[in-house]
C-alpha positions in Angstrom: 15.6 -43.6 243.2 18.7 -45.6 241.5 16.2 -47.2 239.2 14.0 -44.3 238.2 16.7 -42.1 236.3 20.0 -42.1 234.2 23.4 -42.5 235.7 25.9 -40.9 233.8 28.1 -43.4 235.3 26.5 -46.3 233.8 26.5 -44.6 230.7 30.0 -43.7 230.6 30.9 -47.6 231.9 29.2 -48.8 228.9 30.5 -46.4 226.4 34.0 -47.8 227.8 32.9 -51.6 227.6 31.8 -50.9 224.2 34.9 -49.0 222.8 37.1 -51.9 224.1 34.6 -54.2 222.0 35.3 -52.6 219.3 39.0 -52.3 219.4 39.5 -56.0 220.4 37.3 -57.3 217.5 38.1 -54.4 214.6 41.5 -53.0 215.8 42.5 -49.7 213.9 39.1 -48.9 212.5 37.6 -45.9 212.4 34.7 -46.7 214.4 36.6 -47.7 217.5 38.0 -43.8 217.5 34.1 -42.5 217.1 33.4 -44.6 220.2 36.3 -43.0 222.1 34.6 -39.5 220.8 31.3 -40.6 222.4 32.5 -41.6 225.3 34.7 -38.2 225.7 31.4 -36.5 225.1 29.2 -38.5 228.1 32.2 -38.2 230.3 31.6 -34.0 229.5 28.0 -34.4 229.9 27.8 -35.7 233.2 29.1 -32.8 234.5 27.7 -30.1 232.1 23.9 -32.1 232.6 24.5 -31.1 236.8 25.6 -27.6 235.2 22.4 -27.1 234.4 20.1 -28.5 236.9 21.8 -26.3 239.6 20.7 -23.0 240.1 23.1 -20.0 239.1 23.3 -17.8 242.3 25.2 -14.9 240.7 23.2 -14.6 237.5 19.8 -15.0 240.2 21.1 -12.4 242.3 22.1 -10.1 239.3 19.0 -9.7 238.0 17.0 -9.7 241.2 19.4 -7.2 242.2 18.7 -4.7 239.1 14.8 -5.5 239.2 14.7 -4.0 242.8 16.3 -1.1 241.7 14.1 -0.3 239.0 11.1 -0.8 241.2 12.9 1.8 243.8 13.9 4.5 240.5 10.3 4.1 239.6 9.1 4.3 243.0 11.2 7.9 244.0 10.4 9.4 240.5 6.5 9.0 241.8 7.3 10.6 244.6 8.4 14.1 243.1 6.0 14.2 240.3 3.8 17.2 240.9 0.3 16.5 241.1 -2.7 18.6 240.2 -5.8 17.9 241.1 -7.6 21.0 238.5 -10.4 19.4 236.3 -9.7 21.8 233.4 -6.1 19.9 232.1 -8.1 17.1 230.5 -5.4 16.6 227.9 -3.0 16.6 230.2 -4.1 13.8 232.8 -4.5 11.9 229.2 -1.1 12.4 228.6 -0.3 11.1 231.7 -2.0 7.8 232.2 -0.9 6.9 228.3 3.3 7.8 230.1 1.8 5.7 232.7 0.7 2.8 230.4 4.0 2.7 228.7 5.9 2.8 231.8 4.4 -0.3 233.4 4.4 -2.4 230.2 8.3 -1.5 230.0 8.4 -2.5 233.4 6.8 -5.7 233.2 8.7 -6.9 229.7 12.2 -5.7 231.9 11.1 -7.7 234.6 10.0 -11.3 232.4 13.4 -10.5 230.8 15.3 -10.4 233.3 13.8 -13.1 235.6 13.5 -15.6 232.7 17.8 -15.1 231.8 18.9 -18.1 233.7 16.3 -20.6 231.7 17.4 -18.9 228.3 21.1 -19.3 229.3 20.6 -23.0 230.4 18.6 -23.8 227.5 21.1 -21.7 224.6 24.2 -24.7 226.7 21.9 -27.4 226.4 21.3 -27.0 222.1 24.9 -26.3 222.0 25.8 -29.5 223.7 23.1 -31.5 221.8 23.9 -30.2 218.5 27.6 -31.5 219.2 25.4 -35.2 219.6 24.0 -34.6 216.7 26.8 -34.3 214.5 28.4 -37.5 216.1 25.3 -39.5 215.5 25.5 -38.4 211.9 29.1 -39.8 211.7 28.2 -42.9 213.1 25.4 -43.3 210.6 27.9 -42.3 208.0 30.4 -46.0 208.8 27.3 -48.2 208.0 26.6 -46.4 205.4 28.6 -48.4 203.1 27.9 -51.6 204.8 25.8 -53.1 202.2 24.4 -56.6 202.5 23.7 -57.2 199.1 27.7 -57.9 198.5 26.9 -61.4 199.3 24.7 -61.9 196.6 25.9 -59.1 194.0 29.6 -58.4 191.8 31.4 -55.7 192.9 32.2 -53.2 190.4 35.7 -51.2 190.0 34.4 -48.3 192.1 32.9 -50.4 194.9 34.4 -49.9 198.0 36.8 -52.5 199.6 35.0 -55.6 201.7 36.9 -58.1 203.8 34.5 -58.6 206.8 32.5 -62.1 206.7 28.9 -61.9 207.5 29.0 -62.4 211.1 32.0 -59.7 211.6 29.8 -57.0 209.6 26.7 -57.9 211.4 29.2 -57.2 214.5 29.6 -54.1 213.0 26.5 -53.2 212.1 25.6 -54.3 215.7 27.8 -51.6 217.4 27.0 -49.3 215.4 23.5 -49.2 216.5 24.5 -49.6 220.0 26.2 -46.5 219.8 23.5 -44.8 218.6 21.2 -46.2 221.2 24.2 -44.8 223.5 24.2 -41.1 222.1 20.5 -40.8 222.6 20.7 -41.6 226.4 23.7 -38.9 226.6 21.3 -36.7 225.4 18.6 -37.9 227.6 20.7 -36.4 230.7 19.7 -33.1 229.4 15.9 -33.2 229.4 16.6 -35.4 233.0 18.1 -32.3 234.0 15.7 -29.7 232.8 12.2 -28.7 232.4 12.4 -26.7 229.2 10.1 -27.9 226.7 12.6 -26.7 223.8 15.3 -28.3 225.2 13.3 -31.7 225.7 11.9 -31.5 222.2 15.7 -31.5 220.8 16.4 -34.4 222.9 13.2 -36.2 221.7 13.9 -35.2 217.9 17.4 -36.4 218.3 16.0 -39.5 220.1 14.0 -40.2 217.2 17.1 -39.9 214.8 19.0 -42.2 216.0 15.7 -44.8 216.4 15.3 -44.4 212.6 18.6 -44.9 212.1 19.4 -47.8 214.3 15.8 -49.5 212.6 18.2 -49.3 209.4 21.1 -50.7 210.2 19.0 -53.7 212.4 17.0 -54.0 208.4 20.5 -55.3 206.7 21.2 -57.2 210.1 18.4 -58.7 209.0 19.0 -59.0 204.9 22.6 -60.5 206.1 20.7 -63.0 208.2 18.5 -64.5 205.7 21.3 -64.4 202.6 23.8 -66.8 204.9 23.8 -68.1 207.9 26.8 -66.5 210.2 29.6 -68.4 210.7 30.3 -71.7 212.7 26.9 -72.8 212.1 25.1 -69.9 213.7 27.3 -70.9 217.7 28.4 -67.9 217.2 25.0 -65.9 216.0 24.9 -62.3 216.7 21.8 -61.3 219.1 18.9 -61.0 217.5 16.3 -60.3 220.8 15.1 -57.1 220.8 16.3 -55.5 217.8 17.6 -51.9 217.7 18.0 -49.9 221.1 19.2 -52.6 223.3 22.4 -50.8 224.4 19.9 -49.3 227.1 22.2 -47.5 230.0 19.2 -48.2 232.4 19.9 -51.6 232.4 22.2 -53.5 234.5 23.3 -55.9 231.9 24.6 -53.0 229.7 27.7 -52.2 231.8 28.2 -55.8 233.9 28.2 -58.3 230.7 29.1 -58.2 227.0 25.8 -59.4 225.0 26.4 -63.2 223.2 28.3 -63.2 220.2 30.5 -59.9 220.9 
């Protein structure tokens, strides 16, 4: 079902078409080398996401392996105990359903352990790989952070940062910016595609959500740059304004095959 999931090809393709973007219209910029992180990242994830969904045969085996012998040391230990079948050892036959008790709830807690490894192991790769997303989302967040509209209408001060882009290149910028945010968040979307564990699908939904927020940011000075001056050549060469933030969407065929207007 091409249509009903991800592909990590797609994703990787647009990641590619987008770095190129960036380069060609900001060459030497910092943002073009965060792009060339991402895309270093969903090229890693592609194959660590199909990591994850297969099963692990070895670490399966293991502990199946040491379960049954368990069972089998707890089964021949029965077999020798002595039994008595005297009425006047009360304390005694206590004594030994409470061992008894103890013995099956070990068992049991040894068994969940060991036959729920492979999900903890899966799900301990998954955080580590989404935690590395959410740093890069952070960074990216961190070069529009200074990208403030109001320069157009405002005098800069001595300590105010260096600004040469017109409007339409920052809105450009701004614009990439929050594709590459709507990017990261369907890298990390492979994860929960290839999982079932609610903790690992709650990370990728809270990071999901961080990069929404973020990318509804960036589209609000899009939209302050908008309405202080119109973009240059008369608005011919207006950035997209359909849709708003999140329209780098991998699942679409546009994505990868054609450059939105205005790029």
């Amino acid at each position: 079902m091409p249509y009903r999931t991800l592909d990590p090809d797609r994703i990787v393709a647009t990641l590619e078409r987008l770095e190129a973007r960036i380069g060609e219209r900001f060459p030497g910029r910092g943002l073009g080398k965060v792009c060339a992180e991402l895309t270093d990242i969903a090229q890693a994830t592609k194959a660590r996401a199909a990591k994850i969904a297969q099963a692990n045969l070895p670490l399966r085996l293991g502990s199946l392996a040491v379960i049954v012998i368990g069972i089998a040391v707890i089964g021949y230990v029965g077999t020798i105990i002595e039994y008595k079948h005297s009425t006047d050892n009360l304390f005694g036959v206590v004594q030994g359903i409470e061992a008894l008790m103890n013995v099956l709830v070990l068992s049991g807690a040894a068994i969940f352990f060991l036959s729920t490894i492979e999900q903890r192991w899966k799900r301990h790769q998954a955080l580590e790989y989404l935690h590395e997303l959410r740093t890069i989302v952070h960074v990216i967040d961190m070069h529009q952070l200074t990208k403030d509209p109001s320069r157009f209408v405002g005098k800069r001060t001595r300590s105010s940062p260096e600004r040469t882009m017109s409007p339409y290149e920052l809105m450009r910028y701004l614009d990439y910016c929050s594709e590459m945010l709507s990017l990261a968040a369907k890298v990390a979307t492979l994860y929960a595609q290839s999982s079932r564990d609610s903790v690992v699908i709650g990370a990728v939904t809270e990071l999901e959500q961080v990069s929404a927020n973020l990318s509804h940011k960036i589209w609000q000075k899009i939209t302050l740059i908008r309405d202080v001056e119109e973009p240059v050549n008369g608005g011919a060469e207006r950035a997209p304004a359909a849709g708003g933030p999140g329209q780098a969407g991998a699942g679409q065929d546009a994505a990868a095959d054609e450059e939105p207007a205005g790029a």
